[in-house]
Every structure is written in C-alpha cells, then in structure tokens.
N, C-alpha and C positions, 0 to 999 in steps of 0.2 A: 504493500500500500504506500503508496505517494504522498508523503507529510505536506501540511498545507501549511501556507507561509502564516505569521500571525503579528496582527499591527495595532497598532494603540492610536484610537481615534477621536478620544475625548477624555479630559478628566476632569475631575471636580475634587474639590479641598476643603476643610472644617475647620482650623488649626489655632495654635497659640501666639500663631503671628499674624495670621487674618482669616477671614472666612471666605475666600476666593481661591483660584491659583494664581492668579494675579499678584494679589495680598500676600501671600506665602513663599512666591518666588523672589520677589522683590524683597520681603525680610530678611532672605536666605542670602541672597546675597551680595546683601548690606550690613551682612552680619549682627544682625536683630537677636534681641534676646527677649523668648517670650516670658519669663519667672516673672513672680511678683505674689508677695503674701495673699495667701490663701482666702476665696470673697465668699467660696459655695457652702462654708460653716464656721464659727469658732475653734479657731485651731491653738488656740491661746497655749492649748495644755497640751499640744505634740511637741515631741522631739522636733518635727521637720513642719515647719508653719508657712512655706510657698510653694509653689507650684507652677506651672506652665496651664493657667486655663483656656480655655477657652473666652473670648470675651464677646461681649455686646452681640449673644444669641440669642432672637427670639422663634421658639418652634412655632407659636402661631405667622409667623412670615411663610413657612409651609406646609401648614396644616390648622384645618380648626381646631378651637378650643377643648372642645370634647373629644377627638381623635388624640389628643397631643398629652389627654389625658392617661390613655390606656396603653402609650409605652413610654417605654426606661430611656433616658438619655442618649444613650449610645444608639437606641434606633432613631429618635429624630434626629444627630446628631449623621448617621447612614442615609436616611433621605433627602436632607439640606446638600450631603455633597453628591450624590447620585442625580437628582435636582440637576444640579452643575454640569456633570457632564456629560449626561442625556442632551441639555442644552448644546453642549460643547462643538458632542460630537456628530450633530443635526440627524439625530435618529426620530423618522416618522412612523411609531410603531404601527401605525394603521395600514401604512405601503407595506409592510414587512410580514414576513412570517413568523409567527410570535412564537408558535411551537417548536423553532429553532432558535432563540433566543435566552438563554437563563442568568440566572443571577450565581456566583459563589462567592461567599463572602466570609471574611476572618473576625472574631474577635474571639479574647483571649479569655475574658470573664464574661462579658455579658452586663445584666443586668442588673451588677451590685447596688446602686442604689435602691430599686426595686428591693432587694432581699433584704434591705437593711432596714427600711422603712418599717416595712410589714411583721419583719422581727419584732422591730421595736417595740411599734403598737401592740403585739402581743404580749409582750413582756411586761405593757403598762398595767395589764390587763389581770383579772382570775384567775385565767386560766381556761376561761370559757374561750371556743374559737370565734376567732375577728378579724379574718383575710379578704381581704380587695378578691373580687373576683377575677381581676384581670393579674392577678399576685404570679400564678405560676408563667403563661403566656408571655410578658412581660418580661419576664426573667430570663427565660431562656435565651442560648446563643443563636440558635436559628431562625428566629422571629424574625430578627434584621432581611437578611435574601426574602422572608417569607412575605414582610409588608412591602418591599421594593416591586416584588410581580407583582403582585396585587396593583401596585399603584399604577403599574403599568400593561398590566396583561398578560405579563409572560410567562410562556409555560414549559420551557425547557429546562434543561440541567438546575434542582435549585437547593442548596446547602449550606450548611457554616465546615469550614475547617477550623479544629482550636487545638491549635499547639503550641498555648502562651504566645510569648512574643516573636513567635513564627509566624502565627497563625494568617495574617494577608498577605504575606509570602507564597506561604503553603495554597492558599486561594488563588492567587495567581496561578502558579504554577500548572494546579489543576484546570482554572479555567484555558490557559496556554494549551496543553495537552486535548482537553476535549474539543477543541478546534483545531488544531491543527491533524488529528487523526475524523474529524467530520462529525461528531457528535453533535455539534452545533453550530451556527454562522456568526454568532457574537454573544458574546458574556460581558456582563460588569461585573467587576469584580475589585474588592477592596477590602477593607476593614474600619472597624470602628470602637473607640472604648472611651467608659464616661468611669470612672473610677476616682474621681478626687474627691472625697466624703471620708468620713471618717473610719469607717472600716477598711479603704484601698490605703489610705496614707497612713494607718495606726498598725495597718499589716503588716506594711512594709517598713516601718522603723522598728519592728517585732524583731524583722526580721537582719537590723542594720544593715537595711540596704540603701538608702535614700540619704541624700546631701543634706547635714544640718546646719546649712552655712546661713544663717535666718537673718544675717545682718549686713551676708549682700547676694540677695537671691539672683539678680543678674549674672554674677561670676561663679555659680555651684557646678553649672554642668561644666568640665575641664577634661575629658576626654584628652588620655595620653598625656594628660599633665602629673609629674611628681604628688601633686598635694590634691588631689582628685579623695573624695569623699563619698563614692555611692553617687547614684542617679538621681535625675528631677522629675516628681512625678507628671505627665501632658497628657491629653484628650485630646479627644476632634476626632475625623476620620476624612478618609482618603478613597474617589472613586475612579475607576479605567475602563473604560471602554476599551476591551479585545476584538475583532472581527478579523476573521479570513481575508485576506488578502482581494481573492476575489469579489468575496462580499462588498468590502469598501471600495473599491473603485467601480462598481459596478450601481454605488449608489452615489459615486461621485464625492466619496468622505475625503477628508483633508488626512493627512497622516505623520503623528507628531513622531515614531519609530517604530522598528520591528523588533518585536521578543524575539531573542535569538534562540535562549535555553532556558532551563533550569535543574537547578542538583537541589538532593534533601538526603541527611542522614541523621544518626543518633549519636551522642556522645558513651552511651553505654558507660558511665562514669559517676554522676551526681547528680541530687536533685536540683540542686538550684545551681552549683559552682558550673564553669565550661571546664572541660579537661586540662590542665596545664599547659599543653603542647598543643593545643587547638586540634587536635585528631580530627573529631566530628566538622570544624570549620573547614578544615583543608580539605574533608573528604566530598562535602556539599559542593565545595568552589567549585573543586576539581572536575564534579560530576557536569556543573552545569555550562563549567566552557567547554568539556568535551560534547554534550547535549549541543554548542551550536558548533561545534566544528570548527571550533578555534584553538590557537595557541595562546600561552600567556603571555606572549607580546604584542596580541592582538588587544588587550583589555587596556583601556587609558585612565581609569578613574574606578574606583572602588568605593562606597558609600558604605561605610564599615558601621557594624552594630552596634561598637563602641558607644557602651552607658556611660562612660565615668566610671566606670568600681576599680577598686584595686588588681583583683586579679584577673578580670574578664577584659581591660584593655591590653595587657600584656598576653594573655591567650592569645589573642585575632591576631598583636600584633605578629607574633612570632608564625602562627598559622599563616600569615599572608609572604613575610620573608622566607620562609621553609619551602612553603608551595610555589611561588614565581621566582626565587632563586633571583639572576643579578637584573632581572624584568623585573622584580618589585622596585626598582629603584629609579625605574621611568615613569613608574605610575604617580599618578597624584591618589590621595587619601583624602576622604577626610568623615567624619562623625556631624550629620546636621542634627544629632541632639545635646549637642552643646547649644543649640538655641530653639529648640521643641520639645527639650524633656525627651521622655523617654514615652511614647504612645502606646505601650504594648503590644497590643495585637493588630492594634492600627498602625505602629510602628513601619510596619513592611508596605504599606499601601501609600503612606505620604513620603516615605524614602524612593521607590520605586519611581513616585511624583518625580521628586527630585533629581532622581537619575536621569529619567526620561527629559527633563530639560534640559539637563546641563550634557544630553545630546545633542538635541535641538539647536540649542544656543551655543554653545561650544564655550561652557564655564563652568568651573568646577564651585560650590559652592563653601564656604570657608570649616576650618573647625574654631571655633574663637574660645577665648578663654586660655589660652595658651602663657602659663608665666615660666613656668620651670621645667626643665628636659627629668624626663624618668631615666635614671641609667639603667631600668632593665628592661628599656624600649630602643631597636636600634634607632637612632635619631637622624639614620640619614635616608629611613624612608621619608617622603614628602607628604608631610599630613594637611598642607594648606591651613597652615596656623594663623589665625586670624584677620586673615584678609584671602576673598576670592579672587581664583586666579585665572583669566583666559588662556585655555589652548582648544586642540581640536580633540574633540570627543568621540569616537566614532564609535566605541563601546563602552559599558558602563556596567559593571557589576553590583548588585543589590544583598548586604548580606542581615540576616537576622537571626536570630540563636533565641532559646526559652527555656525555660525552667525545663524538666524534668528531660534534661539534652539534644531537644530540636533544634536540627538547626535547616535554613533554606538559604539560598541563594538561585536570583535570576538575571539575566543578562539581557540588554536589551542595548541594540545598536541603530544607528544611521538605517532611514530606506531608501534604499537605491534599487528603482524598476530592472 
C-alpha cells in the first residue's frame, strides 16, 4: 500500500501568551513570558503561587451560557482553539464528506477541575449523594474529540490519546498514520489541559516538581539553566488540521507543512523521572526520523520537552548529543516552555504549533531565561538562549516525554509539490 502524503492546513491556539496563533507566535518570539501569580484561586498557602494562565477567556465568546455550563475547562478551552483552525484552514464541512473526517485528540488529565469541584461539594456535605449530573461526562478525557464532532458533524476516526504529557503528541501521530494509510481524509487533532486549581498545583508541589520562585515568576521556567527549579505550571490548548495531500489541494487549502514522521516508545524505567541516559528519548527520535526517511543532518531545529527540572533537562540533553553525534551541533534547540509553562498534555499540540512555524517562517523561537551554563549540559549544543534566531528550517522535530515513561516525537518539514 502506497502511504499518503500528510499536510497541516490550519491551526488554532489557546495559550498563556495569547489566544490566537497570531498572539502566540508573536510572544514566542519576542521572547514573552506568560507567568504571573496565580488569579483562578487563593494560592496564598502553596508552595508554588504562579502560573502561566490563560488570560482574558471568555467561553461564552463560543458557546452559550448553559452549554458552557456542562463542560470542564479544558473542553471549552478545545473548542475556542479548534474554532480557530477550522476557520484557518477554510474547511466547508457541508462540501465535505464528514464520514471521513475525525477528531483525535490528547489530554493528559482531563477534567480536574470538574473532579475537584464535585468532590468538594460532597465532602461539605453528610454524606448523602450530591453530584452534578453532568459530574462524570464532564470529567472524562474523551468528551473533548467527543463535543468537537458534534459541533461539527463529524463522524470518522474519534478518540483521546492520554499518555500524560505525550498525550497531543501521541494524537498527532495517530491522526498522521490514519491518513496517510487512508483511514480518513482529514483529522484535527491537538490537545488540551485546564489544570491550575488547586488540586493540579498542590499535586504537583506534593510532588517537588514545580518552580517556587514566587518572587519572580517571569524568570522560573530556565530550561538548561544551572539554577533551574522544576517547571511552571500553563493551560490553553492547541489545534491542527491534518488532511491528505490530495484532499487539500483538491479543495484548494493553503498548506503551512508536511508531517514527515513520527516515533513513540517507553522508558521502561520510572514513574515520573526520564531515564538518565534519555534511552526512551533517543529511541522515539530515532524512530521518527527514520518514519520520514531522513538522516540526522537532515533535522534543523529540535523543540525539546525541556520542563526546567533538574534531571529531565540533562536526560534530553544528553539523549539529543548521543543520538545526532557531531549533527547535534548544527542544530539549533530550544525549550518554548520557558515562556508557556509546561501544558501537559497540551504540551505537544502548541509545541508542534511552534514547530510548524518556525518552518514556515524560517525562525527558531528563543529559550529565555538563560543566566548560568549547567556543566552537566554540553554547552556547545545551540539552545537559542534568549533571543530568536533566523535560519532556514526545512525540518523540525517535536519532542514530549510523561510521567509513567512516554515518550513521542514528530517531524514535520517544508512542502514542496
């Protein structure tokens, strides 16, 4: 069977730097920092009191008041940027055959504040039951693909993949694969996480994972930097329009690049930590530039997973020198959640964004935050330390790694007929 070419025809964005792609490319790289003390609760009594939110969103701008009621953040938060790039990428689902169309989509938790809520309330309570009817629906991770068809009609391929902060990776990937073996003519696909409430932020200082740097929350995420402290927690979601090759010019679509590949494996290692030696990172990469048929001198730009932790930016780093050898040292790097926080499972869908432009565009966008060299990072790979840099981009690698040792990576280059 004859693999079918697969191209990205629209996207849409949610983020801590704007609510646009527009908004967000233009943060990126202008080296914007979206942190800033914590607005979605009193965080008085956390360890970690800022965040990368979201800002100046309102879900009735896409939905009524009453629909806006019956799901969790993260799904309005999935339809505002699908919204976008449905627009983007001038899809008239009524010309279209919608039975070849689906949704997959990533997120990593879902509907925590849904769960947190409804906990709550119970807990104020007897003991007698007193659940929102919409409590469990609401919650779940697949509701998101599930109210996108709906909203739209479509009735092909429709699912969540969730493998923590793989998880719109992981969604890609798949959506990539069901199109290019014929499954379907187009997918959106992306991810989405609304997690800054107090259960996501009080988890994860549980867990000393998160930057307690409360007194300059602009400068926590430091990705590669010596005095790096844990990640920042960020929201929003991120959406792509895939279509077949064929598909898209056959309806005339504009085309921002082609997915080339993608690799997925396990760390078989830890639940939360990466392997020391990036094993599971190197083996993903590796999978996914062989998946486009390229070499590592072929990849110009790496948009690395790079949280800020201590030992997870040293994994990647060593992962990325190990595997491209004296090729790593032409590439540019660099970590765009030194100024988005860390999105989790959205993570991989607004990074993906970003790749995908700084195809387009031919610029890498910065890692900021940059004051002190790590000496157990080699410091002559190119991380794009605080100021974005023009070159030509013809390929771009996407990588994401999660809790319980997912890791994905996908590739996505220049189109050229």
């Amino acid at each position: 069977m004859e693999l079918k070419r697969v191209v990205v025809t629209g996207l849409g964005a949610l983020t801590p730097l704007g609510n646009t792609v527009s908004s967000y490319w233009e943060g990126l790289i202008n080296g914007v920092s979206g942190a800033a003390p914590i607005t979605h609760f009193d965080a008085s009594k956390f360890k970690t009191q800022f965040a990368c939110e979201v800002k100046g969103f309102d879900p009735h701008d896409f939905m009524d008041r009453k629909e806006a009621r019956k799901v969790d953040p993260f799904v309005q938060y999935a339809i505002a940027s699908t919204d976008e790039a449905v627009k983007d990428a001038g899809l008239e689902f009524e010309k279209l055959d919608t039975n070849r169309i689906g949704v997959i989509w990533g997120s990593g938790i879902g509907g925590l504040k849904t769960f947190l809520d409804e906990v709550v309330n119970y807990a104020k309570g007897d003991g007698t039951p007193r659940f929102n009817p919409f409590f469990i629906p609401k919650m779940l991770v697949d509701i998101a693909p599930g109210h996108i068809s709906m909203r739209h009609g479509l009735r092909g391929p429709n699912f969540s993949a969730v493998s923590a902060c793989a998880s719109s990776t992981n969604a890609m990937i798949d959506a990539f694969n069901y199109i290019r073996m014929g499954v379907a003519d187009c997918i959106i696909t992306g991810g989405s996480e609304a997690t800054i409430n107090e259960a996501g932020i009080g988890g994860f200082n549980a867990m000393h994972a998160l930057s307690t740097r409360n007194d300059d929350p602009t400068t926590a995420s430091r990705p590669f930097d010596k005095d790096r402290d844990g990640f920042v927690s960020g929201e929003g979601s991120g959406a792509i329009i895939l279509e077949s090759l064929e598909h898209a010019l056959a309806r005339g679509a504009k085309i921002y690049a082609e997915v080339a590949g993608g690799g997925m494996s396990a760390d078989a290692f830890h639940v939360t930590a990466s392997h020391p030696e990036g094993l599971g990172a190197k083996l993903a990469m590796s999978k996914a530039i062989g998946d486009a048929n390229m070499t590592y001198a072929d990849v110009d730009y790496i948009n690395v997973h790079g949280t800020s932790t201590p030992v997870g930016d040293i994994s990647e780093s060593r992962a990325i020198r190990d595997l491209f050898g004296e090729d790593a040292y032409n590439l540019n790097i660099s970590s765009t959640k030194s100024m988005t926080g860390h999105l989790l499972g959205a993570a991989g869908a607004i990074e993906a964004i970003a790749s995908i432009l700084s195809v387009k565009n031919d610029i890498v966008p910065p890692t900021i935050n940059h004051f002190t060299d790590d000496q157990e990072i080699d410091n002559k790979l190119n991380f794009t330390f605080n100021t974005a840099q023009k070159r030509v981009v013809n390929a771009a690698l996407s990588n994401t790694f999660g809790f319980g040792g997912h890791n994905a990576s996908v590739v996505v280059k220049k189109y050229r007929s």
